[in-house]
NUGU-959671 format. One record per residue (C-alpha): residue in one letter; x, y, z. Coordinates in nm, 2 decimals, padded with zeros to 4 digits. Example, Ala and Ser with C-alpha at 12.3 -4.5 7.8 and 13.67 -1.06 7.14 Angstrom:
<nodes>
   residuo        u        v        w
         a    01.23   -00.45    00.78
         s    01.37   -00.11    00.71
</nodes>
This chain:
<nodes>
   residuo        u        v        w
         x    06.44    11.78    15.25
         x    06.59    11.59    15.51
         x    06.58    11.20    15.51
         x    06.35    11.09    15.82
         x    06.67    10.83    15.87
         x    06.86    11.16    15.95
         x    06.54    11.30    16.24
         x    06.72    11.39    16.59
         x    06.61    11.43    16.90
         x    06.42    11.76    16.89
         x    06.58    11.87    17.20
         x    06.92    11.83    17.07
         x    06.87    11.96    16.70
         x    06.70    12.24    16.87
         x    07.09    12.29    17.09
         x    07.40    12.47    16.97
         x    07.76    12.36    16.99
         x    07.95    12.45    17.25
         x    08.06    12.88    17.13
         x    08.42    12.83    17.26
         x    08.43    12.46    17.10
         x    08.34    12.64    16.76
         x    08.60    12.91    16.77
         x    08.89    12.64    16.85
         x    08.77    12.40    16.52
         x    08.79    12.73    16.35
         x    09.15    12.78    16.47
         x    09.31    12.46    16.39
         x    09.18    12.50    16.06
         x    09.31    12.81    16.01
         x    09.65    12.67    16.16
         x    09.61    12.40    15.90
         x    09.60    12.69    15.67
         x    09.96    12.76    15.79
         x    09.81    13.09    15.97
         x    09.99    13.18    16.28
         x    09.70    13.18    16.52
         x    09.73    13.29    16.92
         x    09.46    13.16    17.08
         x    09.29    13.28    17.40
         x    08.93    13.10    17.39
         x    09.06    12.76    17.57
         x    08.93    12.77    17.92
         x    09.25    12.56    18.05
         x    09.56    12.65    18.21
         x    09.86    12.61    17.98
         x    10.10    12.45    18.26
         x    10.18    12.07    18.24
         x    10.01    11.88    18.57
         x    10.25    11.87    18.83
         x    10.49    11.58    18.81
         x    10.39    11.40    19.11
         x    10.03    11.37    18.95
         x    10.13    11.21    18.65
         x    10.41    11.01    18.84
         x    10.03    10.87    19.00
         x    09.88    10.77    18.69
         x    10.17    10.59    18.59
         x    10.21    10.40    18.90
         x    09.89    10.31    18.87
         x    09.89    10.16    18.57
         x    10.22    09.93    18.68
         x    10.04    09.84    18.97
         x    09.71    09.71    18.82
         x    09.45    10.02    18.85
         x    09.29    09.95    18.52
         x    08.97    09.76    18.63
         x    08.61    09.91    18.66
         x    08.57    10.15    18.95
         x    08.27    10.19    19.11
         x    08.01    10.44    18.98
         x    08.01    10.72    19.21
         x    08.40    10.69    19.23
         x    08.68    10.45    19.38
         x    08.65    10.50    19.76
         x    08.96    10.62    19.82
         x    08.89    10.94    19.59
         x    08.56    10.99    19.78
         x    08.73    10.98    20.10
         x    08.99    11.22    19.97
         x    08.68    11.45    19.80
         x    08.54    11.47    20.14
         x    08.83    11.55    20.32
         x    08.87    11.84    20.07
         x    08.54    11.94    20.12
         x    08.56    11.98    20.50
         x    08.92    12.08    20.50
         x    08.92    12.38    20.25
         x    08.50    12.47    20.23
         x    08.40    12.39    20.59
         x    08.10    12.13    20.47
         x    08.09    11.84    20.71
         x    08.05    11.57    20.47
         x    08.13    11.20    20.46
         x    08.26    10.97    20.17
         x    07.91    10.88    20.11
         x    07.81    11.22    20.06
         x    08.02    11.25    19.73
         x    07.97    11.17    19.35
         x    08.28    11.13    19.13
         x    08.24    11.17    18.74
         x    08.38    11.21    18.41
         x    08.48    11.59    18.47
         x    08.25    11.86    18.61
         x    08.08    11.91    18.32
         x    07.91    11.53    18.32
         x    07.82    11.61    18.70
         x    07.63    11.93    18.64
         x    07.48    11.75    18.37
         x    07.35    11.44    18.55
         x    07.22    11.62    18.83
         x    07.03    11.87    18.59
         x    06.93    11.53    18.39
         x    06.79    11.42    18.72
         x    06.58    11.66    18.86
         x    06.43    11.85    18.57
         x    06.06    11.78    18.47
         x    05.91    11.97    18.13
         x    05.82    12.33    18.26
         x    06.08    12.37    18.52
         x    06.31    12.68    18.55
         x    06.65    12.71    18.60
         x    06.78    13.05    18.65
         x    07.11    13.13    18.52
         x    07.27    13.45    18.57
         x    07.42    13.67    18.29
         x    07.68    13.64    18.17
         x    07.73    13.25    18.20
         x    07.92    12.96    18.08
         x    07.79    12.85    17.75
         x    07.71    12.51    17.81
         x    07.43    12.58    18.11
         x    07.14    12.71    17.92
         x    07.21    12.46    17.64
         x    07.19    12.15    17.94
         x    06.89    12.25    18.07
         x    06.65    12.31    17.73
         x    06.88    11.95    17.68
         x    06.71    11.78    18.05
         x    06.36    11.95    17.94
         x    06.40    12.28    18.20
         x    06.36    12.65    18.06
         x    06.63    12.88    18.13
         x    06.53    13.18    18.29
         x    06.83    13.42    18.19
         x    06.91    13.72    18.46
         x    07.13    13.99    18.31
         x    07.41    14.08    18.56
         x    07.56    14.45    18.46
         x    07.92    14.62    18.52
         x    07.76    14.81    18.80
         x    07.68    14.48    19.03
         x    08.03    14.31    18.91
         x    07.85    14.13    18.64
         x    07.70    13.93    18.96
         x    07.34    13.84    19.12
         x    07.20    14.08    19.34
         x    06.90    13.97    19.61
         x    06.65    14.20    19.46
         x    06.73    14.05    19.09
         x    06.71    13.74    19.24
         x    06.37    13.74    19.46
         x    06.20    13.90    19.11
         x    06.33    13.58    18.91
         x    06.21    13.30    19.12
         x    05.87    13.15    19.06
         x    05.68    12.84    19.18
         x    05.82    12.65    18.84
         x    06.16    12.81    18.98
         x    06.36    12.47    19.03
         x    06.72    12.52    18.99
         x    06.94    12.83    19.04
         x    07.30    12.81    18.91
         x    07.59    13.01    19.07
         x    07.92    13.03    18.93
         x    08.18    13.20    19.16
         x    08.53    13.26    19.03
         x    08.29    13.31    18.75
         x    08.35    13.22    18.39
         x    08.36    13.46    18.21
         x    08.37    13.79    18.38
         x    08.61    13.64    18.68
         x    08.36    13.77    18.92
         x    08.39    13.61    19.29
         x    08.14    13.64    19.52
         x    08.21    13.76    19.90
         x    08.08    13.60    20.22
         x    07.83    13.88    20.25
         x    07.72    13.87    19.92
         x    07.67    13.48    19.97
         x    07.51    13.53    20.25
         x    07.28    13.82    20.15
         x    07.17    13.60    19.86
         x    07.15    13.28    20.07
         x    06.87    13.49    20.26
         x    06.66    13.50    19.96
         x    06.68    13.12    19.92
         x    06.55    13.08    20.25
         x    06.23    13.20    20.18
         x    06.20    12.95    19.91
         x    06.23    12.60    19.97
         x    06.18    12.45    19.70
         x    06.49    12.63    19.49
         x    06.74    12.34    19.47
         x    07.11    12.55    19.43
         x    07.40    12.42    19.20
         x    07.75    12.57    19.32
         x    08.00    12.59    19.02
         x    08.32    12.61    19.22
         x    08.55    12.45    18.96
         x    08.79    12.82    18.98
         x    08.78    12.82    19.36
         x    09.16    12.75    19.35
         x    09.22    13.06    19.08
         x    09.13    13.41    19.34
         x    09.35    13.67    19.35
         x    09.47    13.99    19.54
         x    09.45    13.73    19.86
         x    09.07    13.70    19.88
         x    08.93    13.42    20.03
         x    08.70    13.19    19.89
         x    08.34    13.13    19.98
         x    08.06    12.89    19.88
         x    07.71    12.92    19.96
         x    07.62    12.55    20.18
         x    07.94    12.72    20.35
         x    07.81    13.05    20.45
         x    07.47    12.94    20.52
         x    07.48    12.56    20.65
         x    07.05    12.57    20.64
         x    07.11    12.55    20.21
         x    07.32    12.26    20.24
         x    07.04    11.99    20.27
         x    06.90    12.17    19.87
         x    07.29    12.25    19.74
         x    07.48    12.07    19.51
         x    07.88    12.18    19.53
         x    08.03    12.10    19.22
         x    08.44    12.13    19.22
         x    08.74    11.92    19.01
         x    09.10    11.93    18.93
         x    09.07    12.06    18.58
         x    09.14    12.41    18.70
         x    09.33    12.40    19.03
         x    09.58    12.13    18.90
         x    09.60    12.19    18.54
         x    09.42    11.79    18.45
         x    09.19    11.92    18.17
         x    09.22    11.66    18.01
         x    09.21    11.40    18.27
         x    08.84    11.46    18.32
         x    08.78    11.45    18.69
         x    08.47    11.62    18.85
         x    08.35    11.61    19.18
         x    08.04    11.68    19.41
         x    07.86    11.68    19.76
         x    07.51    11.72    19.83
         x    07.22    11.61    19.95
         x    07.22    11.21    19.94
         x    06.86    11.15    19.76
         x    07.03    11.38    19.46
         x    07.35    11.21    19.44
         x    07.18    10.87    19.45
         x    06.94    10.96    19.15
         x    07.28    11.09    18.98
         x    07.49    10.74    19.06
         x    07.17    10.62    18.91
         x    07.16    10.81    18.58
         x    07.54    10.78    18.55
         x    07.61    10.35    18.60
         x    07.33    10.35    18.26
         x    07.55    10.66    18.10
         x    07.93    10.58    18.18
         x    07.96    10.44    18.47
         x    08.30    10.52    18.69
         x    08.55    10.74    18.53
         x    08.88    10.67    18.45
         x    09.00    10.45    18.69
         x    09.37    10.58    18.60
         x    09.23    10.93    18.63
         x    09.06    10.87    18.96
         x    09.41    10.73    19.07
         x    09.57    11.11    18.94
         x    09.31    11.27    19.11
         x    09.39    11.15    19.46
         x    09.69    11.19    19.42
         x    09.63    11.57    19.34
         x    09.38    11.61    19.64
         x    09.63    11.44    19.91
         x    09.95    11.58    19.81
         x    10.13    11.88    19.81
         x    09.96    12.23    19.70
         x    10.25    12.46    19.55
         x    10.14    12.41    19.24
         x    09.80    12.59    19.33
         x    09.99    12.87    19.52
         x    10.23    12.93    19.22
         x    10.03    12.90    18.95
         x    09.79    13.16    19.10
         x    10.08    13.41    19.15
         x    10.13    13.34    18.78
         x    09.80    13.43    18.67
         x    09.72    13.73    18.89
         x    10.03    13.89    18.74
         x    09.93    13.78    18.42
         x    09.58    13.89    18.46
         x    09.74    14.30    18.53
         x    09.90    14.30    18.23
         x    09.63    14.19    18.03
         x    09.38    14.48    18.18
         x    09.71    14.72    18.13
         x    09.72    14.64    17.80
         x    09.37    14.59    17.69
         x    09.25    14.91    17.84
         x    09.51    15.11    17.65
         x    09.35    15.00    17.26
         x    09.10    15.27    17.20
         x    08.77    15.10    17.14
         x    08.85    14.81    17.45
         x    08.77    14.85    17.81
         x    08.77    14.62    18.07
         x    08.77    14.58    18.44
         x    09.03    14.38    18.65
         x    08.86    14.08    18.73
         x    08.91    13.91    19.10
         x    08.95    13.54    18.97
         x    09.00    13.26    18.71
         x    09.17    13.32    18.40
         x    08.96    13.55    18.17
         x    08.91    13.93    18.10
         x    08.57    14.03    17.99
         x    08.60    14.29    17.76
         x    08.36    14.55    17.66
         x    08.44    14.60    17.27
         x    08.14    14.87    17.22
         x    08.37    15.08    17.09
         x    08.48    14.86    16.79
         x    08.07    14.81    16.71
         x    07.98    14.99    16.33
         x    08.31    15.03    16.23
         x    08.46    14.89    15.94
         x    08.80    14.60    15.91
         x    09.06    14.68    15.67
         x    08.97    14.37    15.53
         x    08.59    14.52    15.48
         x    08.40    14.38    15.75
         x    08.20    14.56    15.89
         x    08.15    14.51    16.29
         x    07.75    14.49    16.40
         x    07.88    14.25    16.69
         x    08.10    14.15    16.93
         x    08.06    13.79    16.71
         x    08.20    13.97    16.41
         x    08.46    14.13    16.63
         x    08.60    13.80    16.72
         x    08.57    13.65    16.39
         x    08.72    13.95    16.21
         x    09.01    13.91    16.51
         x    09.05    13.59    16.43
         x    09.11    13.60    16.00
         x    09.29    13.96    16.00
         x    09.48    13.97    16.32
         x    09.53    13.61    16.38
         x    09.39    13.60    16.74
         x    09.15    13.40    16.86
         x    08.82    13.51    17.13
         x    08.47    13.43    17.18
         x    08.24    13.66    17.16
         x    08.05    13.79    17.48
         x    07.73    13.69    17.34
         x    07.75    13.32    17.34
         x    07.75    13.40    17.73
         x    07.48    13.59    17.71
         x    07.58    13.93    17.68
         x    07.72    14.16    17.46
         x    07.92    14.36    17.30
         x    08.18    14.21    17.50
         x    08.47    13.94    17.40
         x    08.60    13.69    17.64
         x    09.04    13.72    17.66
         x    09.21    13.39    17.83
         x    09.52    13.45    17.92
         x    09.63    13.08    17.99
         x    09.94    13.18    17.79
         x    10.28    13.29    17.87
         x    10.34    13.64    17.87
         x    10.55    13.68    17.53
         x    10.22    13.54    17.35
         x    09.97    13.75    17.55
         x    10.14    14.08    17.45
         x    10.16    13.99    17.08
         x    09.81    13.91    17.07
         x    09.74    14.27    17.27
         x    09.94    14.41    16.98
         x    09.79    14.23    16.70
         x    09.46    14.35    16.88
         x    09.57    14.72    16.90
         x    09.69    14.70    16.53
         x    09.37    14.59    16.43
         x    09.14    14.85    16.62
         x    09.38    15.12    16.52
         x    09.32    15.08    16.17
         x    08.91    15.04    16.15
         x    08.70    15.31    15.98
</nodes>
C-alpha cells in the first residue's frame, strides 16, 4: 500500500509520460548497454542552429542579457513575433498582441490551463501529438478524440467536425504540418472547416503551427485566423523556432490571439516561470530578423529525405505508407507485421510491440502509432542523415523478412 506521504495529484497520477519521451529513456539505456541503436522517435531536426543564431546568444551574454525579461517576452522579440506574424501568415497583429514562453509546449499548456473548467471538451483530431489529450484531462477538460482515416489524409473533415461539437465543446485543436502523419491542410480545406466554426461561437481554436516552416513539393502554408479573419478574435496561433531553425533545445514558443486570452496566460505564467530565457529570447530574435536560408535548405533536405524514406519503407513487405506533404515523419501502417511472430519469439498483437520488438532485435527505435491515437501504425523521423536512415530501413526489412 502506498504511503499517503507518496498521494499525487489525481489528475497527474491519472496522466502518462510523454510515449516518445518513454521510447528515448529506453534507448539510452539500451545504448548504455553498448547496443548500436538508430533512433527515429525524436521530433527535432538533427542540424546544428545556424551560426548566426548562436553567434546571438553569445553576444548576448558579453553584452549583459542575463537579467529577468518580462513575462510575456522582452519587447524586442514581441515586436519581431508580430512582424512574423503579419509578414509570413497575413494576421494584423501588434507587439501587444503576442505571448512569448518557455517553448510551444508551455504556451499550449497555459492557454489550455486558462480556459478549461471541469466538463469542458476539447476536440482533438486523430492521429495527434501525444502530449494534447494528456494536457487537457491535466487543466480538468475531456478530450473528445475524432479519428481521421487514410481516406481524408488522416485530417478533419466539416461533416466529422459539425458531429463532434457540443455546447460543452470549448476548444478545438488543429495541427497542420501535422505531427505525426505530415498532413497540411489547404486553404480550402481551412476555409471549408472555418465555415463550421462560424456557426459556433463559442469554439475557442488553438492553431499548432510549430512545422509551418517544414512543407514540401512547394505548397504554401495556411492558417485558419488567416483564411477566415472572422476566427481570429476566438484563435490562438501558436508557432516557435524549435522546428524552422533547429533551437530545440533553446525552448522558445510563441503566440497571438485574442488579448483577454493572452492576458489570463501572462497571468498564469509570471506565477509558473515567468519570462523565458532571457539568452534564448535574445537567439530567438535573432532567428526571426535575420536571414532565412537555413529554412529554405533544410527543407530541400528533408523533402528529399522524406522520398527516400516512403521508397524504402513501402518496399518491406508488411509496411506501407503514404508520402506525407510536411514535417519530418512517415506514418506507417505496420498491419501487415500484426500476429506474426520475431525471431526472438515475440509475438506482434501491436504496433506497441512492433516498435518495442524494433527496438531490442533490430536496434531501431519508433513510437508506436497508438500513443497518437491510432493504430497499427509506427511513427519513422527521419531527422537523420541519409546513411543512418537507410540502415535503419534495412535493419527494418531484415527484421519483417524473417517473422513467422
Amino acid at each position: 500500500m502506498m504511503n499517503d506521504i507518496q498521494r499525487l495529484n489525481q489528475r497527474l497520477a491519472a496522466t502518462q509520460p510523454s510515449a516518445t519521451y518513454r521510447i528515448i529513456d529506453r534507448v539510452a539505456e539500451r545504448r548504455a548497454q553498448g547496443a548500436p541503436i538508430i533512433s527515429l522517435c525524436a521530433g527535432e531536426p538533427d542540424f546544428d542552429t545556424p551560426s548566426h543564431i548562436r553567434q546571438a546568444a553569445i553576444q548576448a551574454i558579453k553584452q549583459g542579457h542575463t537579467r529577468y525579461t518580462q513575462v510575456a517576452g522582452a519587447r524586442s522579440l514581441r515586436e519581431a513575433v508580430a512582424a512574423k506574424f503579419r509578414r509570413e501568415n497575413g494576421l494584423d497583429v501588434t507587439w501587444q498582441e503576442t505571448l512569448v514562453g518557455s517553448g510551444g509546449k508551455q504556451v499550449i499548456y497555459n492557454a489550455l490551463a486558462a480556459t478549461l473548467n471541469e466538463g469542458d471538451e476539447v476536440i482533438v483530431p486523430a492521429p495527434y501529438w501525444v502530449s494534447y489529450p494528456e494536457m487537457v484531462e491535466l487543466c480538468s477538460g475531456k478530450t473528445l478524440r475524432v479519428t481521421c482515416t487514410p481516406d481524408t489524409g488522416f485530417k478533419l473533415t466539416p461533416a466529422a467536425l459539425a458531429a463532434a461539437i457540443s455546447p460543452q465543446t470549448r476548444w478545438l485543436i488543429l495541427n497542420s504540418p501535422s505531427n505525426p502523419t505530415g498532413a497540411v491542410y489547404s486553404r480550402d480545406e481551412l476555409h471549408a472547416l472555418a465555415q463550421v466554426l462560424l456557426a459556433h461561437p463559442h469554439v475557442l481554436i488553438l492553431a499548432d503551427d510549430i512545422y509551418e516552416h517544414l512543407i514540401f513539393d512547394e505548397q504554401t502554408f495556411h492558417t485558419l485566423a488567416q483564411v477566415e479573419p472572422r476566427l481570429a478574435v476566438r484563435t490562438l496561433t501558436m508557432n516557435g523556432v524549435s522546428k524552422a531553425y533547429a533551437m530545440t533545445g533553446w525552448r522558445i514558443g510563441f503566440a497571438t490571439g485574442p488579448r483577454w486570452l493572452l492576458q489570463a496566460m501572462e497571468k498564469l505564467q509570471s506565477q509558473q516561470t515567468s519570462g523565458a530565457s532571457s539568452i534564448s529570447q535574445q537567439a530567438a530574435l535573432a532567428a526571426l530578423d535575420g536571414p532565412k536560408d537555413f529554412i529554405h535548405e533544410s527543407r530541400a533536405v528533408f523533402q528529399k529525405r522524406r522520398d527516400l524514406m516512403v521508397k524504402l519503407l513501402n518496399a518491406i513487405p508488411g509496411i506501407e505508407c503514404a508520402s506525407p506533404a510536411g514535417a519530418f515523419y512517415v506514418f506507417a501502417c505496420c498491419a501487415g507485421l500484426i500476429g506474426r511472430t520475431s525471431l526472438g519469439g515475440r509475438v506482434l498483437l501491436s504496433d506497441e510491440d512492433v516498435a518495442h520488438a524494433l527496438l531490442d532485435e533490430a536496434n531501431v527505435a519508433v513510437v508506436p502509432g497508438s500513443a497518437f491515437g491510432l493504430g497499427p501504425y509506427i511513427r519513422i523521423a527521419y531527422a537523420l542523415d541519409d546513411a543512418s536512415l537507410r540502415k535503419a530501413c534495412e535493419a527494418i526489412g531484415e527484421f519483417c523478412s524473417r517473422l513467422r
